[in-house]
C-alpha positions, 0 to 999 in steps of 0.5 A: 390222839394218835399224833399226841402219843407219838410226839409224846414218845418221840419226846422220851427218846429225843430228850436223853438223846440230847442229854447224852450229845451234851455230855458227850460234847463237853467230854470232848468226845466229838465224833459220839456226840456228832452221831448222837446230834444226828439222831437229835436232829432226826427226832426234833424235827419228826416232832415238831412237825407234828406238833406245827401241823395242827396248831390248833390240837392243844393235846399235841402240844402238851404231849410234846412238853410233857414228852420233854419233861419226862425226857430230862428226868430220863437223861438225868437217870441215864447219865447217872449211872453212865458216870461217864468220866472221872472226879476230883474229890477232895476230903477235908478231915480232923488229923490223918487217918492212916486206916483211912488212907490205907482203906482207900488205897487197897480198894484201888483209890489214887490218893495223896495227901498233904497238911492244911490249915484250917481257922484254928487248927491243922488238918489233913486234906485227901485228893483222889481221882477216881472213876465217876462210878466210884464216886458214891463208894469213895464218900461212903468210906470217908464217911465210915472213917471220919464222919465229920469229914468235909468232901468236896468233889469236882469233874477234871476236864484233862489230867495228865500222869500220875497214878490214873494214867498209869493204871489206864495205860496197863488196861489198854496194854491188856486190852490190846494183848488180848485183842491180838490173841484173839485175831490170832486165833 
């Protein structure tokens, strides 16, 4: 019994451990993710060593997929609200709604415009990059200004320039501003 909890628990860390090592790699935050597949690999195989050692205990074996199934639902939680990286959203909406455009703007939205065709009439299209922790705040203001908007969003693997890259650069230059004063101290 004692074996099956501890497969169990091993499970509920190894599993959002592989979660974040996979998110971590298609960010392209290699050096992360390569601390994260040691520990994975750490785990996996205290687990499965369990779990081999007596293949005839059937508890073992369920413990370590339930462990696995918690485990993803675990993941998927933590890497929600982690929101590591940025989206690409764009909103498809009826005409251009300058209140909604400035709304977005003065909250710090990178937003730009441009004039669309649609089946039968024009349309405005709205693209904007944001943080992905700002994603659920961006859908509920275009829902609050045009709730007919269709919204669409999109993780970028790299962008370059722009309004995004810009406001990363101060905030580094802050950072590193503040980090001297700090040393200098």
């Amino acid at each position: 019994m004692l074996s099956a909890l501890i497969i169990f628990v091993a499970q509920l860390i190894y599993v959002p451990v592989l979660t974040l090592r996979t998110i971590l790699m298609v960010k392209s935050m290699k050096k992360q993710a390569s601390a994260m597949g040691i520990l994975e690999g750490i785990i996996y195989v205290g687990a499965i060593a369990l779990v081999f050692s007596d293949l005839s205990n059937y508890l073992n074996m369920i413990a370590y997929a339930l462990g696995f199934g918690v485990g993803l639902y675990i993941g998927g939680i933590i890497e929600e609200k982690l929101a590591i990286g940025y989206v690409t959203i764009e909103a498809n909406i009826p005409r251009k709604n300058v209140d909604l455009i400035n709304k977005l703007r003065e909250l710090g939205f990178s937003v730009s415009t441009s004039e669309v065709e649609g089946i039968s009439t024009s349309r405005t299209l709205l693209y904007c990059t944001a943080r992905r922790d700002r994603e659920k705040e961006f859908y509920k203001i275009i829902s609050d200004y045009e709730a007919t908007a269709f919204v669409a969003s999109y993780e970028p693997r790299n962008f370059k320039g722009g309004y995004i890259t810009k406001a990363m650069k101060k905030r580094r230059e802050l950072f590193l501003k503040k980090k001297k004063q700090e040393n200098a101290v």
